[in-house]
N, C-alpha and C positions, 0 to 999 in steps of 0.2 A: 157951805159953799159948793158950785157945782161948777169945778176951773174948765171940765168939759163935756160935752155930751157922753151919758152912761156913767157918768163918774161923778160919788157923792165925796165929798172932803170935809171930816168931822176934827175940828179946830178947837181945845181947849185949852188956855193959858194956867200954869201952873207955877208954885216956884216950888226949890224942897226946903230942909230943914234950915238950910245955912242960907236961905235968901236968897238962891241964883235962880234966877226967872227959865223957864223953859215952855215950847210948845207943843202939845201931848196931839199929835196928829194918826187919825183912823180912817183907811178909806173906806167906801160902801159900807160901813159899818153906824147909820144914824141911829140903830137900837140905845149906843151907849149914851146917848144922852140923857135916855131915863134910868139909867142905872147909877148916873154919878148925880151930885147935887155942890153947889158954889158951897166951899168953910170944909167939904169932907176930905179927909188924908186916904191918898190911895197908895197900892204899891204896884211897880210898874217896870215892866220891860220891854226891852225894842233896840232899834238899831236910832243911833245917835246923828246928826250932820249937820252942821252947821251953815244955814242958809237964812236971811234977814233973820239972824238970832243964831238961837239953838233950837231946834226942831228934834223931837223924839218920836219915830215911827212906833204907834204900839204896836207888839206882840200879844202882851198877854198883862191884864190889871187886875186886881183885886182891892175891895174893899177892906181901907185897917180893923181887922179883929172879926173878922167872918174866918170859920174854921179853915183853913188854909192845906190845899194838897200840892202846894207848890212854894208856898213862900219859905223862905230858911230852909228849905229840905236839898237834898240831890233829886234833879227829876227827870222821869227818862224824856227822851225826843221821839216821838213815832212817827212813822214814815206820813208824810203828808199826804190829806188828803184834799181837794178842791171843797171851800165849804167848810171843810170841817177844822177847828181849833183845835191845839194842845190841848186846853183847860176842858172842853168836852170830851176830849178822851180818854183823860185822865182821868175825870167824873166816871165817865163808864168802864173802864179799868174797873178804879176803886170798888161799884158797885157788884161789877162780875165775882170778883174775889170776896166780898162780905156774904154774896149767895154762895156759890162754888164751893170754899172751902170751911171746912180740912178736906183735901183729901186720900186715900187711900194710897201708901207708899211702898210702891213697889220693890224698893231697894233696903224695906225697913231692917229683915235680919242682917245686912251687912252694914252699914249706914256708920256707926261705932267704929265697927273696925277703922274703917276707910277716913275717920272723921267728918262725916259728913253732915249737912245739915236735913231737920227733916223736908219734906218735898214740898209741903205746903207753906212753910215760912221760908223757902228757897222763891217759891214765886210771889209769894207778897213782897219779898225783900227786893227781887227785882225788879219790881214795882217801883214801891214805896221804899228806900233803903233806908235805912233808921242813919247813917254815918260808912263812910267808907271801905270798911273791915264788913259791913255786914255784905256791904253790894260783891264783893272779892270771894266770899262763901257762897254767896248764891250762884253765883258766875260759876265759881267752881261744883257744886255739885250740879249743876244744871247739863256742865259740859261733859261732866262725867256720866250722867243720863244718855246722852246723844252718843258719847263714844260705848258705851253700853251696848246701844241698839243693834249704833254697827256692825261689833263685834258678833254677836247673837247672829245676825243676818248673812256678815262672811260663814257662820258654824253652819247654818242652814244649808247655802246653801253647796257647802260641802260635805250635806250629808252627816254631820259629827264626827264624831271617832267612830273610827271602825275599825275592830280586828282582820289584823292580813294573815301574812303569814311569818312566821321567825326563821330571817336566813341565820346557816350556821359563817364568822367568820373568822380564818386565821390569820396568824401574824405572820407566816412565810407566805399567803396568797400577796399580802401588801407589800411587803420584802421584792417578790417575785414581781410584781405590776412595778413596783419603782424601776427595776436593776434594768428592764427591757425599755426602758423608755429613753429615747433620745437627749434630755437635759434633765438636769436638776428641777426639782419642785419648788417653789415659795413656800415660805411656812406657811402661811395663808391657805394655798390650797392643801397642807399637809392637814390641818386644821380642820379645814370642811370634811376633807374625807375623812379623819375621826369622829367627826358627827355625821356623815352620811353611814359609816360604818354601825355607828350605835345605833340609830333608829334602824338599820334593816334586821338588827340581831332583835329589837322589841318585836313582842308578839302582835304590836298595836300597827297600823297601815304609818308608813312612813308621807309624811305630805309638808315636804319640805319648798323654799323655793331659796335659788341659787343666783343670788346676785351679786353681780360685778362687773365692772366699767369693761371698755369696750378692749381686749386684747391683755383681760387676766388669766386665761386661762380655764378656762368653765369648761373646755370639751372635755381635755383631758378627767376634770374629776367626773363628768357625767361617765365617762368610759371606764372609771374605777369602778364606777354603781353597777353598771351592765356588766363589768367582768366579774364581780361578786357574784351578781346573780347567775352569773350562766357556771360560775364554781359550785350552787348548789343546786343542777340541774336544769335550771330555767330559765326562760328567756327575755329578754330585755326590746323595747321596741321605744324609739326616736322617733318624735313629731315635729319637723321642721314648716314653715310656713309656707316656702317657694321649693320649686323642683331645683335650682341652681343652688340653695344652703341646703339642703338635702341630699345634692350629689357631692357637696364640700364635704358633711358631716360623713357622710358612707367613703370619703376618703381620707378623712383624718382618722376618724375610728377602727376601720382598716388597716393603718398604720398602727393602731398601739393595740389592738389586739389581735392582730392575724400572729404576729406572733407566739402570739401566749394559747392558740390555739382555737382560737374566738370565731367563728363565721360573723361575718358579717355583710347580710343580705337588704338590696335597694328595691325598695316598690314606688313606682310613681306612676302617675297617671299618663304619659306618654307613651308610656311600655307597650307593645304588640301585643296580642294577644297569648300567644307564644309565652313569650317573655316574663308575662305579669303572672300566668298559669304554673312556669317552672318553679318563682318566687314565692308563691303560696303553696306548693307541695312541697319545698324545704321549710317553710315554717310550720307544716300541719305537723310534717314529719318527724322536727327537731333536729333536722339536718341544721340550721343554720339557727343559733342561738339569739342574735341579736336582728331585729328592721328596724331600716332608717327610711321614713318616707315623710309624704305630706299629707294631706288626707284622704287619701289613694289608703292610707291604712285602716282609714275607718269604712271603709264602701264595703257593700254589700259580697260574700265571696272571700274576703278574707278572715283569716283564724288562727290561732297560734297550738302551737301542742300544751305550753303550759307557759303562759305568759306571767311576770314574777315582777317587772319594774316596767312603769311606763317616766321615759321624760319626754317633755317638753317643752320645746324653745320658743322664747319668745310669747309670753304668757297674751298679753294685749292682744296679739292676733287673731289668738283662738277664743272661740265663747265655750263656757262653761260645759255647755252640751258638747263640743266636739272631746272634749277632755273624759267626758262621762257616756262616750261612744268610745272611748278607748278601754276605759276600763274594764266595759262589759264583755271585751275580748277576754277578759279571765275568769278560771275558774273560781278561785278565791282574790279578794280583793287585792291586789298587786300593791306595790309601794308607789310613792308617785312624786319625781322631782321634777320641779318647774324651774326652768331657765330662764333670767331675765337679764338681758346687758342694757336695759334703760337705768341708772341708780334712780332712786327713791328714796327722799328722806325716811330716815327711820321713821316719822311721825307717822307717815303717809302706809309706809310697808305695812307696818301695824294696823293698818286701819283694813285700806285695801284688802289687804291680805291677811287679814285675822283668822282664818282659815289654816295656815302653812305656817311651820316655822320656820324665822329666814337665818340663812348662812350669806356670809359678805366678804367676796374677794376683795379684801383692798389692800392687795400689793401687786406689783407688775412685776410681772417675773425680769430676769437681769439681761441690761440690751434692747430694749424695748425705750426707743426715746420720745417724750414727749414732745407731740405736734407744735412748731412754731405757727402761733396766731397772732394778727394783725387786724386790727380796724380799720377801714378807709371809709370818707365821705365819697359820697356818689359822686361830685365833683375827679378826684382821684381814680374812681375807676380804671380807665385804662392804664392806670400802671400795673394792677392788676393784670391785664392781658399781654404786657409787655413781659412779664414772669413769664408766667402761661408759657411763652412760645421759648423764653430763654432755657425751661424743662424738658418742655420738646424735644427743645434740640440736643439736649444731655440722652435722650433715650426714655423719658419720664413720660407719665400719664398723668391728662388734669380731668376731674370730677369739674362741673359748672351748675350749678345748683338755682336752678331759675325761680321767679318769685311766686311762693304761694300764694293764692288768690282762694282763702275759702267758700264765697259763698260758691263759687261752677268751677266743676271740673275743666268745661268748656274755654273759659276767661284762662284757667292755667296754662291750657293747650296755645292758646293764640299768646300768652306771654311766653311761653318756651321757643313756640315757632318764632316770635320776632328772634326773640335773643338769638336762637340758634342760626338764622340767616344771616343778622347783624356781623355776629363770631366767623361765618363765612367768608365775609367780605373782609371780618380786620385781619382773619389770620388764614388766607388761601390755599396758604404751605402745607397746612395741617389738618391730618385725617381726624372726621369727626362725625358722631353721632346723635341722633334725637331719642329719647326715652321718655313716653310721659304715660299716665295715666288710663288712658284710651285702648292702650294698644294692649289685646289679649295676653294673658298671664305669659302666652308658651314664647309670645313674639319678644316679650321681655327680657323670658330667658336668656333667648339665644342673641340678643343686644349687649344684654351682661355677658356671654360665654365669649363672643367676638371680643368685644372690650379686654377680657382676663386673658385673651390669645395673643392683645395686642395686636390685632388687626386695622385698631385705629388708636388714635391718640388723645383725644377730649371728648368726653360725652357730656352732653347738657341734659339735664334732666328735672323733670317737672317734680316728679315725685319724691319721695324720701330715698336717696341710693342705698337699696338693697341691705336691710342690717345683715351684718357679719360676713359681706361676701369679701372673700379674700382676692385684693387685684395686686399683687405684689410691687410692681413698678408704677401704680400710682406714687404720686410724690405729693398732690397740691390740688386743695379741691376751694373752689371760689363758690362764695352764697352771695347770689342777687339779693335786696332789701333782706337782708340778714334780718332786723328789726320784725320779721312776720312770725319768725319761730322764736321758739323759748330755749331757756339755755341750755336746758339737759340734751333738746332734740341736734342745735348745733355742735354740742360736744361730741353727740352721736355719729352726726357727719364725720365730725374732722378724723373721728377714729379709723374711718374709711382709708385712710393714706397712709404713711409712712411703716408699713406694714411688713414688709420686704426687706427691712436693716435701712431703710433708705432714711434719708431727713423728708421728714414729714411738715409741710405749710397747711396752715388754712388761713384765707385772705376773706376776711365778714365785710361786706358791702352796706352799709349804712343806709338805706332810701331817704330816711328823715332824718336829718342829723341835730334832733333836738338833745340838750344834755340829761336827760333820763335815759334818753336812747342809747347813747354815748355810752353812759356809767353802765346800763346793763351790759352791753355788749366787751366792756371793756375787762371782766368778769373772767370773760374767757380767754382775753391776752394774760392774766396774772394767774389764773389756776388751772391746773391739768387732771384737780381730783375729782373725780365725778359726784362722790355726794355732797360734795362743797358746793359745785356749781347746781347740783338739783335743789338742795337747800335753799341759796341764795335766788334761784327761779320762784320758788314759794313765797319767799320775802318781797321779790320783788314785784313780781305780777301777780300773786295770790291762786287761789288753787281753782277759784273756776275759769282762771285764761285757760292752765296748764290742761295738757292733754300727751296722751299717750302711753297711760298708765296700763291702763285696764279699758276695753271696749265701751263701758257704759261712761269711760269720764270721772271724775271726783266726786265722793259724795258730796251734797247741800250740804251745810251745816249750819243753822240757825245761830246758836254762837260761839263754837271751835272757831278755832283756826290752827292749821294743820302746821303752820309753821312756828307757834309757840306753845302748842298742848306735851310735848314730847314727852313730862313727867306726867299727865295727865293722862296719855295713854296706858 
């Protein structure tokens, strides 16, 4: 039949074992008619539907009793190709693997231990699976292959193990670091700092990384690490991302070690001449044990007298290189703690960061209240902004968080600018600013330092506000289409407010308020725990939406999935 131009329609009446008549239909495909013949029994798949009859679109047929790589088996599905059939690919599968293998198993001396299967009948099995148990073994060591790689490739490219150096540590320095500090500790970070404590006494380079949600307390122990080390002569040096969490860090740190005798010295790239020149003859010196900078610490010119610990914050930031322009500041290989407040599932840490062993803030120290979150449809919106001003007028700061627009920076700029004029006209009373992407690092800064002065009262902002900047009288931060970021990143937000003692809101803006949208978003109305909501981010959008980990993005993984491997890691 040809119902229309370009188009053949191959029409064969069938009925099956039990007498029910059917129409076996193929388009452009008139080869099959010499492949079938009137009286032969075929087997046959396709999609069903009922039109003058029964009609069965075929898939894929076979002859009864020709050797069969599809009939009664499990079979895989491969990505389609135009032209090309399952049953051809299957064929050429099959034939690749009867040339190819056995082949050589890279994993053979452990393989036993691990139970695993050998490698060669792991990929015929995922092929061809003999029954369900066998496809479940190949899965598994296949995954364990891939997570393997990983692994090998985080050791690379951290260089391996390295021997550092063995600080000495006592139990009245930690005594003595507790009694001088302003509140009690969580057990939690009592906890880290006993494993921060044991790797700087190992003779091996400490290469730990230090994760915890957003206001558990991570400076405090990174400043236990730097006061250890400046206990046994040496100096400690802080990489922070922006000159504004650089001049926070060089003032919290200040706080808990100036007392105990600590210098603690700032380099940044803004500094005078003068200024920047003073800052590196205290640390040539060893006048000042501890720098807190940005990467103003890695520029050409500076040097330390005996550098002992490097951390640094906010690991995504920085590429690998900038971290191994730190190092090189030492004579012998320093210890080295990395700061994260993004959570990451454990699956993911593992992977990612196969490199470091990870410590996990998860408790929030006491007083510290979890941010009230709300969902609203776009429709709703403005009641959203009727809050806004009711904060205002309490004395409160609102964060406004305008809608990401990946693919241009440009598209973000002219959605911040509308919103931000919009906000003008609904709320005239109220002092407010523009932040986005565009505007030079330094002009950032000083948008954030006015903000934390409270010079003005709402800032709208294009880009991600500033991790970890402390704005104490924020109260209440609004995300336009909330639905464009992932959960861990809005959880990052909201950690932005209630900072201060104050009650803390975050109001999620919905642009599409379809019910996946919904249910994600809503995630973050019921939990406040960050590797819950990182978790449930993996679950829900999968690990190549998610972003933010690590600079280069999520590894591929051919068939992991990072959100049910955890015991396979």
């Amino acid at each position: 039949k040809t119902p229309k131009k370009g188009m053949q329609l191959v029409q064969v009446r069938a009925q099956d074992a039990w007498g029910f008549r059917v129409t076996l239909v193929w388009f452009n495909q008139t080869w099959v008619l010499s492949q079938i013949q009137e009286g032969e029994t075929l087997i046959v798949t396709g999609r069903v539907q009922r039109r003058n009859g029964v009609q069965l679109y075929v898939e894929h047929f076979e002859n009864e009793g020709t050797e069969s790589l599809s009939t009664g088996r499990i079979v895989p599905i491969y990505p389609a190709k135009e032209g090309i059939g399952q049953a051809f690919l299957r064929r050429t599968v099959h034939r690749a693997l009867e040339t190819a293998l056995p082949l050589p198993d890279p994993l053979e001396p452990y393989r036993e231990e691990h139970r695993l299967l050998p490698y060669s009948e792991a990929l015929r099995q995922i092929h061809f699976p003999e029954d369900e148990e066998a496809l479940k073994q190949a899965l598994l060591r296949l995954k364990f292959d891939e997570y393997v790689l990983l692994e090998l490739k985080a050791l690379l490219d951290a260089g391996g193990l390295v021997l550092g150096r063995s600080f000495k540590v006592e139990e009245t320095w930690t005594e003595t670091f507790k009694k001088t500090l302003p509140f009690p500790l969580t057990r939690a970070q009592e906890r880290v700092m006993a494993e921060i404590a044991q790797d700087m006494q190992s003779p091996r380079q400490m290469a730990r990384l230090l994760q915890g949600d957003v206001g558990s307390g991570k400076t405090v122990v990174a400043a236990f690490a730097l006061y250890l080390a400046a206990m046994n002569g040496a100096q400690g040096a802080l990489m922070a991302p922006t000159e504004i969490l650089a001049k926070q860090h060089h003032q919290n740190l200040t706080r808990y070690l100036f007392p105990l005798g600590v210098r603690v010295e700032l380099l940044l790239g803004s500094m005078t001449p003068k200024e920047r020149e003073g800052a590196i003859e205290r640390l040539l010196s060893g006048e000042a044990q501890v720098a807190v900078g940005t990467h103003a610490l890695i520029q050409e010119g500076v040097g330390f007298k005996d550098l002992g610990l490097a951390v640094v914050d906010e690991e995504h930031r920085f590429g690998v290189l900038q971290r191994r322009a730190l190092l090189k500041l030492a004579k012998v290989p320093p210890d080295v703690l990395v700061m994260s407040a993004t959570p990451i599932p454990r699956s993911l840490a593992l992977t990612l960061y196969g490199d470091l062993e990870v410590s996990i803030l998860d408790e929030m120290p006491p007083g510290r209240k979890p941010v009230k979150t709300k969902v609203l449809s776009h429709r709703l919106r403005l009641q959203a902004y009727a809050f806004a001003r009711e904060e205002v007028r309490k004395g409160h700061q609102v964060f406004v968080v305008a809608p990401a627009i990946e693919e241009s920076e440009e598209l973000d700029l002219k959605a911040a600018t509308a919103l931000y004029e919009e906000l003008k006209g609904l709320l005239p009373e109220v002092r407010m600013a523009l932040l986005h992407g565009r505007m030079p690092a330094r002009e950032k800064d000083s948008v954030m330092e006015a903000f934390r002065k409270g010079e003005f009262d709402l800032l709208v902002s294009t880009t991600v506000v500033e991790v970890g900047v402390d704005i104490p009288r924020a109260s209440l931060i609004i995300v336009e289409n909330a639905e464009r970021f992932g959960l861990a990143q809005l959880h990052q937000l909201r950690g932005r407010v209630g900072r201060g003692g104050l009650e803390g809101y975050a109001i999620l803006i919905a642009g599409e308020a379809s019910q996946k949208t919904l249910k994600r978003l809503k995630v973050l109305e019921e939990s406040g725990d960050g590797f819950y909501i990182a978790e449930m981010d993996l679950k829900l959008r999968g690990p190549g939406e998610l972003r933010g980990t690590r600079q280069s993005g999520y590894p591929e993984l051919k068939l992991g999935d990072l959100s049910q491997d955890t015991e396979v890691i």
